[in-house]
N, C-alpha and C positions, 0 to 999 in steps of 0.2 A: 504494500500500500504506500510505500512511500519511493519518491524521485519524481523528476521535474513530468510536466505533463510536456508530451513532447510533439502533440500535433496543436495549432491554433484553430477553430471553428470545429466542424463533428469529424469525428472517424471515420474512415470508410470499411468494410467489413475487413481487409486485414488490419486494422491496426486495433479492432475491438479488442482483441483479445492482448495486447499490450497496452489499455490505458491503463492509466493510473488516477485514482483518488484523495490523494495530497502531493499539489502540488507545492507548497513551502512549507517549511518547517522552521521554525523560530523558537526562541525559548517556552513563549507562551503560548504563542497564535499558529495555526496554520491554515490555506488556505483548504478546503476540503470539496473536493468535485462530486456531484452526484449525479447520475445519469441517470436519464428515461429510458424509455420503451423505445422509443426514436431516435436514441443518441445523441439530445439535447441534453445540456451540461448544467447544473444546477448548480453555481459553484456558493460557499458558503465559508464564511470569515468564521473558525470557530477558535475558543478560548479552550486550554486545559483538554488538547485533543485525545492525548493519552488516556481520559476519564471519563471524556462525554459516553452516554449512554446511547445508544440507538432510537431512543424515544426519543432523548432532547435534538436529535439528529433529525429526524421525521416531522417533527412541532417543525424544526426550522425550513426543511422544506416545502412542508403545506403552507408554512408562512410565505414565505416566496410564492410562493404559486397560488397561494389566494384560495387554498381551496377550503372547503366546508368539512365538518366536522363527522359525516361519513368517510371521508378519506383514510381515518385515523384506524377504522379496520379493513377497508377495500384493500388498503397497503401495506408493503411492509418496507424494509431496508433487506438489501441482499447484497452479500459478498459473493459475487460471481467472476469463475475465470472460463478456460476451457476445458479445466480438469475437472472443477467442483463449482455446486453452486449452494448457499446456504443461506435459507430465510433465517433473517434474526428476530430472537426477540428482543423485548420493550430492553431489559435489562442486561441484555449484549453490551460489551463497548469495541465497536466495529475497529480502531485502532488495534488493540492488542489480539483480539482473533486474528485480524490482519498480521500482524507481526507472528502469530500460532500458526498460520497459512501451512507451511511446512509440513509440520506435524499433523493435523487434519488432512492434507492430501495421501500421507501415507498410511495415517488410520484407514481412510475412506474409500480411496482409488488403488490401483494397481499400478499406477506411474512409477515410468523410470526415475533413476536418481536424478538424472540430466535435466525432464522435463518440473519435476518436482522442484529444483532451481531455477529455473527458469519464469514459471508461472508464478504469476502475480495478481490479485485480485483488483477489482473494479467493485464502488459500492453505488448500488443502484437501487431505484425507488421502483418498484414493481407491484403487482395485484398479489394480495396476500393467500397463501393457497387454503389457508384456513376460512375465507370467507365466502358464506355460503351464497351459491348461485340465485337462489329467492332473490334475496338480499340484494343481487347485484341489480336483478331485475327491476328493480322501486326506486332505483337511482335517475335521477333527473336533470342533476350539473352536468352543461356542457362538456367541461374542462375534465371532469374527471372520468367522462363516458368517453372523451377523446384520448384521455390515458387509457383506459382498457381496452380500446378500441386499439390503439398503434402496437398495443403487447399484441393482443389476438391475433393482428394480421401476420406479426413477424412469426409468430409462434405456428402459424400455416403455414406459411412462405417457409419455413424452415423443416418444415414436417415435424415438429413439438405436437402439435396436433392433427393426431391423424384426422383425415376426410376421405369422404369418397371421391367419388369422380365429378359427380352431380353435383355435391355440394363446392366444392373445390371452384366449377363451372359459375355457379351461384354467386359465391363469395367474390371470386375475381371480379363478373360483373357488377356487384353493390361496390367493388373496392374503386373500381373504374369512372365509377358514376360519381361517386366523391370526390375522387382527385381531379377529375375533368367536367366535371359538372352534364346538363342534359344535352342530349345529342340537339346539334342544330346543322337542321339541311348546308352543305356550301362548306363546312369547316371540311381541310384535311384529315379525316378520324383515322382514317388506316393507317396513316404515317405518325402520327401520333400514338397510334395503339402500340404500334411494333416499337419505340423506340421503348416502350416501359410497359411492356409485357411481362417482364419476369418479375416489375412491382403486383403485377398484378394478379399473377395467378404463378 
């Protein structure tokens, strides 16, 4: 968890799995990245990094991000790499698991010694797997239907979620329709479809 973050603006899918979550480290302060679902960076000035809790981490990103007080079980904080991924709880302090990284990979995984040095976690704001799908359903924020909404797609897009063929078909066209809004006679569609077909389905 700790070293300079070393791209400026988002990630592109190789470099996800090398970002990083603090990018300074100071006596007191560091600055602390949090990403989305989208690979939007949520960064955060924290005090006494080494202590903060996971919950006081979570407060600070619903505070940024304005969201309502559903969010606080929709979500969780996740130390995620390519080896492991680990919802926290309220009472984690994502620093020092961070710095346990190691150790959890060999508990957890079969990783080499190599890739176990190697890998470095990223802490990320994500749908919390313990919240139930009712629940998800009665949510009515924008913003927060727009975060679960951009995990869901990647989490297709990635085969996290298996689909069939049909729904697969489905989804791509509701995805389509969002990103490009409604078909109108005259536009280029085809050439626009093909360039970001693999966003889409």
């Amino acid at each position: 968890m700790e070293g300079a973050e070393g791209n400026a603006g988002q990630p592109g899918p190789a470099e996800r799995s090398h970002r990083s979550s603090v990018s300074s480290v100071g006596a007191r302060a560091a600055d602390v990245l949090v990403y989305l679902a989208d690979d939007t960076v949520v960064p955060l000035a924290v005090e006494n990094l080494s202590s903060i809790s996971a919950h006081e981490l979570h407060r600070a990103v619903r505070e940024v991000l304005q969201l309502p007080d559903v969010a606080l079980e929709a979500f969780a904080l996740w130390l995620v790499s390519p080896l492991l991924e680990v919802q926290l709880k309220p009472k984690h302090q994502p620093y020092k698991l961070g710095r346990q990284w190691p150790e959890l990979l060999l508990r957890f995984t079969n990783a080499s010694d190599d890739d176990v040095a190697m890998d470095e976690p990223s802490l990320q704001f994500r749908r919390n797997v313990f919240f139930p799908r009712r629940r998800e359903l009665q949510i009515h924020d924008e913003e927060v239907l727009r975060l679960l909404y951009e995990e869901a797609k990647g989490n297709v897009l990635t085969a996290r979620y298996p689909c069939d063929l049909e729904d697969c078909e489905v989804l791509g066209g509701l995805v389509c329709r969002v990103q490009l809004g409604p078909y109108q006679p005259g536009q280029p569609a085809a050439c626009t479809l093909r360039e970001k077909l693999d966003s889409f389905l």
